[in-house]
DOTIDO-843022 format. One record per atom (N, C-alpha, C, O): residue number from 1; z, x, y. Coordinates in steps of 0.2 Angstrom, whole numbers, always signed. Example, Ala and Ser with C-alpha at 12.3 -4.5 7.8 and 13.67 -1.06 7.14 Angstrom:
1 +39 +66 -28
1 +39 +62 -22
1 +39 +66 -16
1 +42 +71 -17
2 +35 +64 -11
2 +36 +68 -5
2 +39 +64 +0
2 +40 +67 +6
//
This chain:
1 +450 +386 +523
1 +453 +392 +521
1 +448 +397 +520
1 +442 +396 +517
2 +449 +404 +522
2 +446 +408 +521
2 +445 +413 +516
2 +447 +418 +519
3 +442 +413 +510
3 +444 +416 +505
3 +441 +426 +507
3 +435 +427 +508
4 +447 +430 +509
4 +444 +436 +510
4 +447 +442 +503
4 +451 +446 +503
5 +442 +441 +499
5 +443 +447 +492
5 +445 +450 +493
5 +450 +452 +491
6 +440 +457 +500
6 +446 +462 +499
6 +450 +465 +505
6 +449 +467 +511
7 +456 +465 +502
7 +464 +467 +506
7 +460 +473 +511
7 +455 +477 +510
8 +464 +473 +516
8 +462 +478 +520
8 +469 +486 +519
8 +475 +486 +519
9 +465 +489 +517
9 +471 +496 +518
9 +473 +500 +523
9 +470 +501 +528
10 +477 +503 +521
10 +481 +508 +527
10 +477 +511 +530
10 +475 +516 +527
11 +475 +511 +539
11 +468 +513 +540
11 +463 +510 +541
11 +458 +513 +545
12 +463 +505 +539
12 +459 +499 +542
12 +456 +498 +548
12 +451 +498 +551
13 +463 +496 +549
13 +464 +492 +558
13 +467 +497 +561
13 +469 +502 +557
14 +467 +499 +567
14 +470 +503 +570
14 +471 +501 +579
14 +467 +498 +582
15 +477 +503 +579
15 +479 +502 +589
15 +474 +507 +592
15 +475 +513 +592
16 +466 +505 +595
16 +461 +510 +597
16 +463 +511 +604
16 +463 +516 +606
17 +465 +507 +607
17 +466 +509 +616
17 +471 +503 +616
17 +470 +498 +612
18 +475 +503 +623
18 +479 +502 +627
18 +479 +502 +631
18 +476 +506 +634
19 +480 +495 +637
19 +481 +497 +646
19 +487 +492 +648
19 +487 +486 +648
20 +492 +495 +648
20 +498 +493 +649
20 +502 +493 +658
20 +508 +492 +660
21 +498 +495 +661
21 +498 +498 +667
21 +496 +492 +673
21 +498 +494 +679
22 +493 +486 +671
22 +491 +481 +674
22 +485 +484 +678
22 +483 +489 +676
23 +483 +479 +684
23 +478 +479 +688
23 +479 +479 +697
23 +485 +480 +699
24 +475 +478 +701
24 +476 +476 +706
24 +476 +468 +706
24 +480 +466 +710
25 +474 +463 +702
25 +475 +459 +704
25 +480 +454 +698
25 +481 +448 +698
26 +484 +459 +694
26 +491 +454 +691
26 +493 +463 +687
26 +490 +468 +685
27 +501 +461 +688
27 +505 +467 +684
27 +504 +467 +678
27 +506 +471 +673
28 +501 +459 +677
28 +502 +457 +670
28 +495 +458 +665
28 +494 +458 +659
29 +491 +459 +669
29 +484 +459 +668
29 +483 +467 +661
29 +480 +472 +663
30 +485 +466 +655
30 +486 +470 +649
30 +481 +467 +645
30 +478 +462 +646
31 +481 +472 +639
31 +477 +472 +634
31 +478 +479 +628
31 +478 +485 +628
32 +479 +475 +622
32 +477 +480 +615
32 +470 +477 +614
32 +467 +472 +615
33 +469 +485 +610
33 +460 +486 +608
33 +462 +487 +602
33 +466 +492 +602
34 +460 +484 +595
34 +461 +485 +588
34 +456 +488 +585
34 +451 +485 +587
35 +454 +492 +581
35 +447 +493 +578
35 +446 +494 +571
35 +448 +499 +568
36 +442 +489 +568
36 +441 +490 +561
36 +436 +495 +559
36 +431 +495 +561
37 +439 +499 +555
37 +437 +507 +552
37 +435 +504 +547
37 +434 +509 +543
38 +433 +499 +544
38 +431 +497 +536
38 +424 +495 +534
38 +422 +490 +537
39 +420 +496 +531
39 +415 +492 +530
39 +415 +485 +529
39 +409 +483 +526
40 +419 +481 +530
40 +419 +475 +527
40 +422 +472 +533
40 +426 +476 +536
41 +421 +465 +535
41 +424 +460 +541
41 +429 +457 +537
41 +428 +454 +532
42 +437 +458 +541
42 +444 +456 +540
42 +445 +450 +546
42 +443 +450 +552
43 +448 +446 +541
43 +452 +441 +544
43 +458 +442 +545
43 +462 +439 +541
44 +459 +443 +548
44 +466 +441 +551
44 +471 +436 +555
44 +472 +433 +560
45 +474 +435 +548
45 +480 +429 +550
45 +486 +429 +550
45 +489 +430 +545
46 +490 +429 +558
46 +496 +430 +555
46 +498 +439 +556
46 +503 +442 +555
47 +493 +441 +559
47 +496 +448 +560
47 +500 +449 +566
47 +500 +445 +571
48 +504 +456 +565
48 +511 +458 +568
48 +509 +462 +572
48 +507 +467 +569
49 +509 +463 +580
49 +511 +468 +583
49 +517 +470 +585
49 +518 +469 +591
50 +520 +473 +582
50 +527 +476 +585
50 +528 +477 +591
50 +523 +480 +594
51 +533 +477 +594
51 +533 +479 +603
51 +529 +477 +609
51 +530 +477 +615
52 +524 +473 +605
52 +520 +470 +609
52 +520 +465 +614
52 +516 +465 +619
53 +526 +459 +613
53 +529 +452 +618
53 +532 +457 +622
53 +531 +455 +627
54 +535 +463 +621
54 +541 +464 +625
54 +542 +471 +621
54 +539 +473 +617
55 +550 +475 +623
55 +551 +478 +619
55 +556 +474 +613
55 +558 +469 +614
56 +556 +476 +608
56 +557 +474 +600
56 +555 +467 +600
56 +557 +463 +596
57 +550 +465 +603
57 +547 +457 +601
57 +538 +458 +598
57 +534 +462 +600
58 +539 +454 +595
58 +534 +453 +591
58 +527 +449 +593
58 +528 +443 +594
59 +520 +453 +594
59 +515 +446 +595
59 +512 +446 +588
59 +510 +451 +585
60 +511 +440 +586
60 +507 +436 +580
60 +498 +434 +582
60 +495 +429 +584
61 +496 +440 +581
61 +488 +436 +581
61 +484 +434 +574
61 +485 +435 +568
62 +480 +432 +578
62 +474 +429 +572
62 +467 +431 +572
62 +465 +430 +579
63 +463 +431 +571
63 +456 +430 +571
63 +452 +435 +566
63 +455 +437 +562
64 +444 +436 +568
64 +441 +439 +563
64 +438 +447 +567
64 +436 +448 +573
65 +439 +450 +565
65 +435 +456 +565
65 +433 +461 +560
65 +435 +465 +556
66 +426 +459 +566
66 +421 +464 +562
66 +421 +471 +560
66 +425 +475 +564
67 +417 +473 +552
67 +418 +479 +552
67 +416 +484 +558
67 +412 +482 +562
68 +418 +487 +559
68 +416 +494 +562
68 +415 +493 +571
68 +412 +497 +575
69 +419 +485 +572
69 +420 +485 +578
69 +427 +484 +579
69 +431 +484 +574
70 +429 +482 +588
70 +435 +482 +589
70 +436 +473 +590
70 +433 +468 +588
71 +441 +472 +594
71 +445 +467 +591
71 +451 +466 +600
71 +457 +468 +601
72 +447 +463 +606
72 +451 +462 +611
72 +457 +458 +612
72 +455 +452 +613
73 +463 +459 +613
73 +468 +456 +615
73 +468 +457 +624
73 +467 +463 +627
74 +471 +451 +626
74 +475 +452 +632
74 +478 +444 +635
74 +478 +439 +633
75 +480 +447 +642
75 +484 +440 +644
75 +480 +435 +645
75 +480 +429 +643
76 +475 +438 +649
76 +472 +433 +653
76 +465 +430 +650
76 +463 +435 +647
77 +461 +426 +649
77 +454 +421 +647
77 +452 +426 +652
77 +454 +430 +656
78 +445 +425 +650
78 +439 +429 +653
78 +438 +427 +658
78 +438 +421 +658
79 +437 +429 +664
79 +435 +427 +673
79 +443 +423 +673
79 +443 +418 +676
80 +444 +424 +673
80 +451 +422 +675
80 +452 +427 +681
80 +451 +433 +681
81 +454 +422 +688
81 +457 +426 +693
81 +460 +433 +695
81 +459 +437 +700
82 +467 +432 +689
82 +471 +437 +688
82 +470 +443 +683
82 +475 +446 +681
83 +463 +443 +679
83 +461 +449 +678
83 +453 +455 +680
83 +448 +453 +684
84 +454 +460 +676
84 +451 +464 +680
84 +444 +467 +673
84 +439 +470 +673
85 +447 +463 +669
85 +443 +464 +662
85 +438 +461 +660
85 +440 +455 +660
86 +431 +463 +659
86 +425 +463 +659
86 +423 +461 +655
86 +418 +457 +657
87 +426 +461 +649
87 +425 +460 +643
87 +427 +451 +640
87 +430 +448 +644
88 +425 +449 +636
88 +428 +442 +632
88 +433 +443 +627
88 +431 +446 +622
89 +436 +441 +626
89 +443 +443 +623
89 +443 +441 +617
89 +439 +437 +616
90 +447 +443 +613
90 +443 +439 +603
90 +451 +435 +605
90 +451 +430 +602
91 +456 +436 +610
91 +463 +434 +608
91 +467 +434 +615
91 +467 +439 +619
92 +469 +429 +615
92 +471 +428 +622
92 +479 +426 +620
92 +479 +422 +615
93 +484 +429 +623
93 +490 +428 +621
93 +497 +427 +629
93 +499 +433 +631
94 +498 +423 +633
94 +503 +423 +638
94 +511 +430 +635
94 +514 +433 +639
95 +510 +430 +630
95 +516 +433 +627
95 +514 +440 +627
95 +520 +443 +626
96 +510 +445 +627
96 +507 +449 +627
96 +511 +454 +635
96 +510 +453 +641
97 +514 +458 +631
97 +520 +461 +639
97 +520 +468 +635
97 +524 +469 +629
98 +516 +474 +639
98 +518 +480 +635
98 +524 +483 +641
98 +524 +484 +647
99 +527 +483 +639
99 +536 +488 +645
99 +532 +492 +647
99 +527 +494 +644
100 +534 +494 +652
100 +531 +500 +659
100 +538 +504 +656
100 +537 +510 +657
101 +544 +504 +653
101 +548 +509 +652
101 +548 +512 +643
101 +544 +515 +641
102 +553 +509 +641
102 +554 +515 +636
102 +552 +507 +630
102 +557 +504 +628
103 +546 +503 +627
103 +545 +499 +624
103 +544 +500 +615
103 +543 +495 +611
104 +546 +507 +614
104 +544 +508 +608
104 +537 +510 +606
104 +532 +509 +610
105 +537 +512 +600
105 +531 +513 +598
105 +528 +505 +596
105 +531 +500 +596
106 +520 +505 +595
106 +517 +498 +595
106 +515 +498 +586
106 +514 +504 +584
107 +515 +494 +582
107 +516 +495 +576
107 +510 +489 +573
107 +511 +484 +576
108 +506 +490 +569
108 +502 +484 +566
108 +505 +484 +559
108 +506 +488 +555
109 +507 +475 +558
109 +507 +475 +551
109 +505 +467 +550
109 +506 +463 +554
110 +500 +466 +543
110 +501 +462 +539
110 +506 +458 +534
110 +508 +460 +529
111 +507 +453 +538
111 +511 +448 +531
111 +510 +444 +529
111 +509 +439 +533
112 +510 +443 +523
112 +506 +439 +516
112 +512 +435 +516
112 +517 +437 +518
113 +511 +431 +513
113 +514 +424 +508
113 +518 +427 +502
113 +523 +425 +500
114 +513 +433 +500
114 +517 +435 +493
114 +523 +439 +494
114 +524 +444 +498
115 +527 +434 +490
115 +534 +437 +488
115 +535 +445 +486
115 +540 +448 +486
116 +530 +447 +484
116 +529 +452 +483
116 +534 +460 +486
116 +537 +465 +484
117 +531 +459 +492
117 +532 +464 +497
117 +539 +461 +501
117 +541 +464 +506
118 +544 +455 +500
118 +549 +454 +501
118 +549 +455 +510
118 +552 +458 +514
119 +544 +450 +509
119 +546 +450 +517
119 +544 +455 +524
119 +543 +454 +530
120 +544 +461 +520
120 +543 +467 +524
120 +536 +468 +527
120 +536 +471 +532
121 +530 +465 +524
121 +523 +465 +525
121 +521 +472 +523
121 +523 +477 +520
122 +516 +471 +526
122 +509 +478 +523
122 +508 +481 +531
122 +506 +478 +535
123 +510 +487 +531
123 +508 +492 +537
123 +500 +495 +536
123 +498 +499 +532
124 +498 +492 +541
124 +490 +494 +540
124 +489 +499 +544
124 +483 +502 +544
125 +494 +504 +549
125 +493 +509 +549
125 +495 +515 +546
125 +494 +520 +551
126 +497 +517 +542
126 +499 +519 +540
126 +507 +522 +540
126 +510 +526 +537
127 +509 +519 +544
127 +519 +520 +544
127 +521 +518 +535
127 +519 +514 +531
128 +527 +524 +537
128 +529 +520 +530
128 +536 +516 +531
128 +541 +517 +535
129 +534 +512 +526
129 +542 +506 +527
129 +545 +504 +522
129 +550 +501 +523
//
């Protein structure tokens, strides 16, 4: 278990880029770019992207990032065939489907265990809910 003292606040994390557009070599070939604005490295378990599987579905990632860097999501593992992305991915997701039409806005949020927030979670971007 990973004990992380401090909570990340609104502003923290943020959606830095987007390519929703695919590739030459897979339509599916996407990616979110997340970036920690904080001095301190967050864990994230369990977090929400809204709109992200699809339109109104949800992708659940996990992993660590660091302060004051970003945070790679996409379909495909690194050198894989079917992508065109250079980079190594912190999070590789088959579920990861941004809509080419009307998908909604993309939404980041944390959701805790605590009963607290009734379910609803902590929006780390600043939306209010």
């Amino acid at each position: 278990i990973i004990d992380q003292t401090i909570e990340p606040a609104e502003g923290d994390i943020l959606i830095n880029e987007i390519g929703w557009a695919g590739s030459m070599y897979s339509a599916y070939d996407e990616y979110i770019e997340l970036i920690n604005k904080s001095d301190f490295d967050i864990y994230m378990y369990n977090y929400q992207i809204e709109n992200a599987a699809g339109a109104k579905n949800t992708l659940t990632i996990s992993g660590k990032i660091t302060k004051h860097s970003v945070f790679l999501i996409t379909n495909y593992p690194y050198n894989d065939d079917r992508t065109a992305i250079n980079n190594v991915p912190d999070f590789v997701s088959p579920q990861l489907s941004l809509n080419n039409g009307k998908m909604g806005r993309l939404y980041l949020f944390l959701y805790t265990s605590d009963a607290a927030d009734e379910g609803l979670g902590v929006d780390l971007g600043g939306r209010r809910i």
